[in-house]
C-alpha positions in Angstrom: -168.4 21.9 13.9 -169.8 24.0 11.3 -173.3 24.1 9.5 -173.9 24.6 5.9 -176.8 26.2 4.4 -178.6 22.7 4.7 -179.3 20.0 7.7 -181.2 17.2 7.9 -182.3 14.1 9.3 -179.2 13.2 10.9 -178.7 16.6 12.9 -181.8 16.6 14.3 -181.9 12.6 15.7 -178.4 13.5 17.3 -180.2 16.4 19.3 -183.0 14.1 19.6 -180.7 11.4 21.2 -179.1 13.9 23.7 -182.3 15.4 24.5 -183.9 12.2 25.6 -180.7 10.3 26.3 -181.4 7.8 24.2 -178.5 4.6 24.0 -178.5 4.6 19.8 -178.6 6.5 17.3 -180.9 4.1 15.7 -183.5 4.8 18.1 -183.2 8.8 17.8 -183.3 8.6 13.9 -186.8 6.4 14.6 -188.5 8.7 16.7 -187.5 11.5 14.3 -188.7 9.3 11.0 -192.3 8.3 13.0 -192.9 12.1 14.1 -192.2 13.5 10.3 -194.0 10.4 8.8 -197.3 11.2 11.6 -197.0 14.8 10.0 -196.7 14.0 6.4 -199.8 11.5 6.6 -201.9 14.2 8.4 -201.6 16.6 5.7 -202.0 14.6 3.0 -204.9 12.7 4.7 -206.5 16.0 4.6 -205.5 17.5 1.0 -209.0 17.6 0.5 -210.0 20.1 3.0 -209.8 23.7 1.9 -208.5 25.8 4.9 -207.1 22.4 6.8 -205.0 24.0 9.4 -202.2 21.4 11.3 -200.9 23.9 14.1 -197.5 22.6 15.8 -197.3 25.1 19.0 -194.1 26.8 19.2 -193.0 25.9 15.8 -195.6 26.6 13.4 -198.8 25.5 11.0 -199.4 23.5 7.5 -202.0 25.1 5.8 -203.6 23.6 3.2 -204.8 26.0 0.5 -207.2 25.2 -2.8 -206.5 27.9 -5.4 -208.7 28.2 -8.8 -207.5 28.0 -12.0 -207.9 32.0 -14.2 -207.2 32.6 -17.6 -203.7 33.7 -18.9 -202.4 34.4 -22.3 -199.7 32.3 -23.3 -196.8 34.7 -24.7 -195.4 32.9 -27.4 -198.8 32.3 -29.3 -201.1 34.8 -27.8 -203.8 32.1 -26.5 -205.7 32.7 -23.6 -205.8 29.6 -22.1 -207.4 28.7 -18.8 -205.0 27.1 -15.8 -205.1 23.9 -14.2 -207.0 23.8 -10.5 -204.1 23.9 -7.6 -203.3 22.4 -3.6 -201.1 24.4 -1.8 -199.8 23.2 1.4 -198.0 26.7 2.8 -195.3 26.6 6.4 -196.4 29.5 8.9 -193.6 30.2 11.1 -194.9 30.8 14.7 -193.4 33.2 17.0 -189.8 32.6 18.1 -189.1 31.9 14.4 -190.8 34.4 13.0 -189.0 37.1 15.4 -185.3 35.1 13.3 -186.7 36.1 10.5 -186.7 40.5 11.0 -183.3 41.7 10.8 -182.4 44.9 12.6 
């Protein structure tokens, strides 16, 4: 079996079932569906915060960023115009996939 460039939700509840030998593959695709939800309602539970931090040992952290809007000049017109306030929520890789990512 071969991968293409994207997976989802369905590789990772059949890993999930053999893992935890689990009887269905209705059960794996749950556990899967309540962890992501339980992430997902963290974050956004805690958009607010500037500098909230969700650490997932092993795997990596959310990090919630507030950035500022600054002044740019449009290029078509010429206007300096100032930019809207933004949330960032940004993926840190944590160690063993952060050592994937350098190529030798």
């Amino acid at each position: 079996m071969t991968l293409g460039p994207q997976v989802g939700r369905d590789l990772i509840a059949t890993r999930v079932r053999s893992v935890l030998n689990l009887s269905s593959d209705r059960e794996a695709d749950h556990i899967v569906t309540t962890v992501l939800d339980a992430i997902v309602l963290e974050v956004t539970s805690n958009i607010n915060v500037d500098g909230f931090t969700l650490k997932l040992p092993g795997f990596g952290k959310f990090v919630v960023r507030h950035k500022p809007g600054r002044m740019r000049t449009l290029p078509l017109t010429g206007k300096t115009q100032m930019t809207s306030d933004k949330r960032k929520v940004k993926f840190i890789p944590l160690s063993q996939l952060r050592e994937l990512e350098r190529v030798s």
